[in-house]
C-alpha positions in Angstrom: -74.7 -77.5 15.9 -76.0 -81.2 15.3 -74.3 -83.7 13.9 -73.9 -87.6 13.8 -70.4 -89.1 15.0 -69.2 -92.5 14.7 -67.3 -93.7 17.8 -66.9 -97.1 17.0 -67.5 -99.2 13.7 -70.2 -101.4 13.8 -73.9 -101.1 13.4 -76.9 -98.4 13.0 -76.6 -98.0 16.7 -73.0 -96.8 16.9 -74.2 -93.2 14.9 -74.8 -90.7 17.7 -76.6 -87.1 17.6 -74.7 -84.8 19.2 -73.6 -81.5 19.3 -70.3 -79.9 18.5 -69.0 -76.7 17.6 -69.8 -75.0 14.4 -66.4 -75.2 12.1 -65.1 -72.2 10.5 -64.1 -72.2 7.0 -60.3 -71.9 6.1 -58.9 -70.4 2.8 -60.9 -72.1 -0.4 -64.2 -73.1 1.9 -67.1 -72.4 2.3 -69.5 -73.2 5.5 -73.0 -74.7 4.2 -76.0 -74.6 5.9 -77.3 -78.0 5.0 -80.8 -78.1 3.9 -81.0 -82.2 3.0 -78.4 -84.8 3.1 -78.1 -87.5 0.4 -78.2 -91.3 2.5 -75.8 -94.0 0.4 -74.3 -97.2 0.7 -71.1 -95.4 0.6 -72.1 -94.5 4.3 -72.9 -97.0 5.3 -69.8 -98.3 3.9 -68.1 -96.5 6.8 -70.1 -96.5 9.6 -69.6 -100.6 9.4 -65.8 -100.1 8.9 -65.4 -101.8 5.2 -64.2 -98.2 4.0 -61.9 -97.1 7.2 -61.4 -93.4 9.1 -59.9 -92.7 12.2 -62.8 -92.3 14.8 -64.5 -90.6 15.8 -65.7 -89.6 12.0 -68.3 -88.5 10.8 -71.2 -89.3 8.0 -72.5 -88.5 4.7 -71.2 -87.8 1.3 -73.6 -85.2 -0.6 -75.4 -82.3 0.5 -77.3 -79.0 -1.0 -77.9 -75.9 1.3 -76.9 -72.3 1.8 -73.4 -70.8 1.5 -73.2 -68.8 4.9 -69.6 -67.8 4.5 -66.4 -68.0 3.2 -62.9 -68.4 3.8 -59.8 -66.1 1.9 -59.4 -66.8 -1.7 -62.8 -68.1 -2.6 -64.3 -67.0 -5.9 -65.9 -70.0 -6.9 -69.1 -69.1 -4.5 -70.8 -66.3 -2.3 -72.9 -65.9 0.6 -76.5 -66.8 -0.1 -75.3 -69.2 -3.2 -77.8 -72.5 -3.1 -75.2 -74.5 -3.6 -75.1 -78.6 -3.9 -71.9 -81.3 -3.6 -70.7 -84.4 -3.5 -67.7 -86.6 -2.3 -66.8 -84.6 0.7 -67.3 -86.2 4.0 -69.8 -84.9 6.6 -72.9 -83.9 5.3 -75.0 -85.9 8.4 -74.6 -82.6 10.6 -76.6 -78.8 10.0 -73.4 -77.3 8.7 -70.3 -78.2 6.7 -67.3 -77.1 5.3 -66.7 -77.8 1.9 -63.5 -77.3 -0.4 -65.5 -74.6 -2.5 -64.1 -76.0 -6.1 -66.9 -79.0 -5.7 -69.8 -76.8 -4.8 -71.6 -76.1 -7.9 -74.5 -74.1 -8.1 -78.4 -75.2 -7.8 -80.5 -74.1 -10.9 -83.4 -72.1 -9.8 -85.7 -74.5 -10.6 -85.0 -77.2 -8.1 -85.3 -76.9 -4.7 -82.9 -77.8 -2.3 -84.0 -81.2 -1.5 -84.2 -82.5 -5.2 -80.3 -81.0 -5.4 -79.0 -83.3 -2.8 -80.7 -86.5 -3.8 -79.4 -85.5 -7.6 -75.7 -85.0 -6.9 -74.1 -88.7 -5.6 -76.2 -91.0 -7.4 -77.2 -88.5 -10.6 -73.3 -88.1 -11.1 -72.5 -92.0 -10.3 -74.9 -92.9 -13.3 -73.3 -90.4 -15.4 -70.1 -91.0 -15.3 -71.1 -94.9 -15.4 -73.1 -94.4 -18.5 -70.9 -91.6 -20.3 -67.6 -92.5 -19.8 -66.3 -95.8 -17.8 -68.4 -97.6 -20.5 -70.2 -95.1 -23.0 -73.2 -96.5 -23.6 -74.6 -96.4 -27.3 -76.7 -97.5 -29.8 -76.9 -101.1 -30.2 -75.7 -101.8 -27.3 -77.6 -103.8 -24.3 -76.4 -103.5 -20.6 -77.8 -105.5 -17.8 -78.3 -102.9 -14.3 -78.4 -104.7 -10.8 -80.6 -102.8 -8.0 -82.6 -101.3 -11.2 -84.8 -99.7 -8.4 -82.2 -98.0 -6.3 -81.5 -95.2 -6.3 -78.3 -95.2 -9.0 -80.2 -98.0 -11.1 -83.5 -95.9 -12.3 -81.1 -93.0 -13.0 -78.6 -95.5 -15.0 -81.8 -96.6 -16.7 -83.0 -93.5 -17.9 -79.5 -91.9 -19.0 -78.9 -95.7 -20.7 -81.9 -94.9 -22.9 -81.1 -91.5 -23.4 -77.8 -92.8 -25.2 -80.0 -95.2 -27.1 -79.0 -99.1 -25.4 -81.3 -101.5 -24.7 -81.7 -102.3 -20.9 -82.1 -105.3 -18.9 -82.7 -104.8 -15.2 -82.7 -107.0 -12.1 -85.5 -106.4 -9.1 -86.4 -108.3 -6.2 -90.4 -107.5 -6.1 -93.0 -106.4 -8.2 -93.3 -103.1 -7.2 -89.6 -102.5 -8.0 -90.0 -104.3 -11.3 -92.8 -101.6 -12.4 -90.5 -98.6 -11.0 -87.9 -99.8 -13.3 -90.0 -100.5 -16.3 -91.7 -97.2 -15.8 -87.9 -95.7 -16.0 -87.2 -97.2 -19.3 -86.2 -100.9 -18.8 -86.9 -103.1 -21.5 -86.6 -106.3 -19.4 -86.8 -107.1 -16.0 -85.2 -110.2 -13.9 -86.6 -110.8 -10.5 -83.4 -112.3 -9.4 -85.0 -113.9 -6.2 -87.0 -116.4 -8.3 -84.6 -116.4 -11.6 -81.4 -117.4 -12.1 -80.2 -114.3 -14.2 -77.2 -115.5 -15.6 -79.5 -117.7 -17.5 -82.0 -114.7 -18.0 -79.7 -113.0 -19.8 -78.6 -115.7 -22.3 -82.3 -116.4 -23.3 -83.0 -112.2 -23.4 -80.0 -112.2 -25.8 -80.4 -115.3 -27.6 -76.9 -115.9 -26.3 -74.9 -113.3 -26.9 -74.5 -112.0 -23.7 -74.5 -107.9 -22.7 -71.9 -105.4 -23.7 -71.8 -104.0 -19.9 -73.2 -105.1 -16.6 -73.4 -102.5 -13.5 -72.9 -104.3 -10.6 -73.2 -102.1 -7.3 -74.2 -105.2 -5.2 -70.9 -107.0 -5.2 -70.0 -110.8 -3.9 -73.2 -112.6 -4.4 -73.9 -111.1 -7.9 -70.2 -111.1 -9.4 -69.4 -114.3 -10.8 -72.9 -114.3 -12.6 -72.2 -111.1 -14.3 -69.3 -112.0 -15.9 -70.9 -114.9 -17.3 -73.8 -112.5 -18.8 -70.7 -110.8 -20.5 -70.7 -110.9 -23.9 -67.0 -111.7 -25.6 -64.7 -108.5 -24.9 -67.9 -106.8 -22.7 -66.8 -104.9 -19.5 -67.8 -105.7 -15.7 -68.1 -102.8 -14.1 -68.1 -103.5 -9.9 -69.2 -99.8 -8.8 -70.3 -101.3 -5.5 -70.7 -103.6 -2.3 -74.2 -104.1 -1.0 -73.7 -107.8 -0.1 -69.9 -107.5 0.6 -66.7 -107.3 -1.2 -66.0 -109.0 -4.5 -63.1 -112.0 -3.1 -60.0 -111.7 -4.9 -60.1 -113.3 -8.7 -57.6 -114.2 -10.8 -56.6 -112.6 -14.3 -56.6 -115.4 -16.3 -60.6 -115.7 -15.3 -61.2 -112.5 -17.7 -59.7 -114.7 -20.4 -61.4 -117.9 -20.5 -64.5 -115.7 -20.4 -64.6 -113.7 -23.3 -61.5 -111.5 -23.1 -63.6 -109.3 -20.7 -62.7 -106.2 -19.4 -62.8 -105.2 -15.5 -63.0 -102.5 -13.0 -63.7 -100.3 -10.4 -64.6 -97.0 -10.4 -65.5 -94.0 -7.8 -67.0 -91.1 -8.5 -63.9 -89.1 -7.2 -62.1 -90.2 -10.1 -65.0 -89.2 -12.7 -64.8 -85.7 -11.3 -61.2 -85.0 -10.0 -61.4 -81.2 -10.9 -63.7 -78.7 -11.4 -64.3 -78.4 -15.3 -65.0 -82.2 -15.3 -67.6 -81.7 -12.1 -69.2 -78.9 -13.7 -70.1 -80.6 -17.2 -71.2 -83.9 -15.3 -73.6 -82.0 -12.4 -74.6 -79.6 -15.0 -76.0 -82.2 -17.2 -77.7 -84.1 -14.2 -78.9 -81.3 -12.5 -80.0 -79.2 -15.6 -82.1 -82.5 -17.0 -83.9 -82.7 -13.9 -84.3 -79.0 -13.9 -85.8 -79.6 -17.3 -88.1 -82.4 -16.7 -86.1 -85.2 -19.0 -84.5 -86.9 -15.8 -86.5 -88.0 -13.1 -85.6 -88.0 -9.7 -87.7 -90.2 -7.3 -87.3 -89.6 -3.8 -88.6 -92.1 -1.1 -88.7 -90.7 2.2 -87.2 -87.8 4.3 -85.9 -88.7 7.8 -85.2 -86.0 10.7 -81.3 -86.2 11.5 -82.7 -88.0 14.5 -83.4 -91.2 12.2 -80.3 -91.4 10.4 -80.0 -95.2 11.9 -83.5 -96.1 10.5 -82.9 -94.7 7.3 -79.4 -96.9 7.2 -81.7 -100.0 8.4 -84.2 -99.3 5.8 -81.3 -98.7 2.7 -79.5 -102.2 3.7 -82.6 -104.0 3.9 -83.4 -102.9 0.4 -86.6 -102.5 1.0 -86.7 -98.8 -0.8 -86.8 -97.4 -4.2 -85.2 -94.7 -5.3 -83.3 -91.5 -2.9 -83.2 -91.1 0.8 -82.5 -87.7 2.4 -82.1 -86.4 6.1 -83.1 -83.1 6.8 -80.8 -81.7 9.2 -83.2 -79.0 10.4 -86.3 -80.7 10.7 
């Protein structure tokens, strides 16, 4: 089969297309056929080294295709399932195997594609908007990257629960994508200072939550668009890692409260992955969540699509299709 390998850390160049065995599934797998692969910072993450694996590794953290087999003991699955996942390594490559108690099941009305651009991001907004800080009415939370592919599904499950949302953009074409989502504001943080932004929006209060997936040249703002006791919630790294901080910071702010999620911990068994892809999947299935996909790339382009993710220059999911 075809996969992409990472020999070496580095750049868009080090991901190579080659071909390697097909793995067989051991006891609790299952082999996918992949029809699309989800394309995320997260993998881009590794390729560059910031998140480390022993080379030479391979990419991509989310998937929906086929079940083609099984190993002993599975029960969760069965050949022929349209199944989708998340979290599990590998996904750049026309088969996987997959720990079969984080496949979950595609509803019959999605197709494959819409699965595997639901399940990273979809889940990532959930979890961000339903439990690290559960959004509700009243309540007003600024988004960063309101156009990517996490921040138009954070806007739209924000509104759901009722807040009012303030969302940052660099163009206007992003600005409308976000306001068509739901936002209620929108900062174009190239030409604003947002800190500022935010204080006029709230006539000073300051926000309840910021989510902050862009990192080190966004962080220190967002706590100061905290309002007294608000959370920061640092979910990733586009423009680096956050530098160390001291405590004593959250204090002379506001009393704020910090940290740093990942989706592994927001769905660390099965019962808990079910309830949050059944809700994201089963809203798009139903029309109330929408799910905008960008652009497709054969497993050929994976570098271009990681060229065109970092350069922000997209709105919204990017998939490979393995088989194309």
């Amino acid at each position: 089969m075809k996969a992409i390998l990472v020999h070496q850390t580095g750049g868009p160049e080090q991901m190579r297309l080659e071909e390697i065995a097909v793995p067989s599934p051991g006891e609790g797998q299952a082999l996918v056929k992949i029809a699309a692969s989800g394309v995320n910072f997260i993998d881009i993450y590794f390729r560059t080294g910031l998140y480390p694996a022993p080379p030479p590794f391979s990419l991509g953290m989310e998937a929906a295709g086929v079940v083609e087999s099984v190993g002993p003991g599975v029960t969760e699955v069965a050949v022929g399932d349209r199944v989708a996942y998340a979290m599990n390594r590998g996904s750049y490559a026309e088969y996987a195997v997959v720990t079969t108690w984080q496949l979950v099941k595609v509803p019959p009305a999605l197709d494959l594609p819409q699965a595997a651009g639901a399940m990273l991001q979809g889940m990532t907004a959930h979890y961000l908007s339903h439990s690290t800080y559960p959004l509700k009415k009243g309540d007003t939370c600024l988004i960063h990257a309101a156009a990517g592919g996490v921040g138009l599904l954070l806007i739209q499950m924000a509104k759901m629960r009722g807040a009012t949302v303030i969302g940052t953009v660099s163009t206007p074409a992003k600005a409308e994508k976000a306001r068509a989502a739901g936002a209620d504001e929108i900062i174009f943080y190239t030409e604003q200072d947002f800190e500022a932004e935010v204080r006029r929006i709230t006539a000073g209060a300051g926000v309840q939550v910021v989510y902050d997936s862009v990192g080190a040249s966004t962080f220190d703002k967002s706590l100061n668009s905290l309002a007294p006791r608000g959370m920061m919630v640092t979910y990733g790294n586009a423009s680096g890692a956050v530098p160390p901080m001291q405590p004593l910071l959250l204090s002379q702010k506001g009393s704020l409260f910090l940290t740093r999620p990942t989706l592994a911990h927001y769905c660390a068994n099965r019962p808990e992955l079910l309830q949050r892809a059944g809700d994201v999947l089963g809203w798009i299935a139903a029309g109330s969540l929408h799910l905008h996909i960008e652009r497709s790339y054969p497993m050929s382009q994976a570098a271009q699509a990681h060229i065109d993710l970092a350069g922000r220059k997209t709105m919204g999911k990017l998939l490979l299709l393995p088989h194309s």
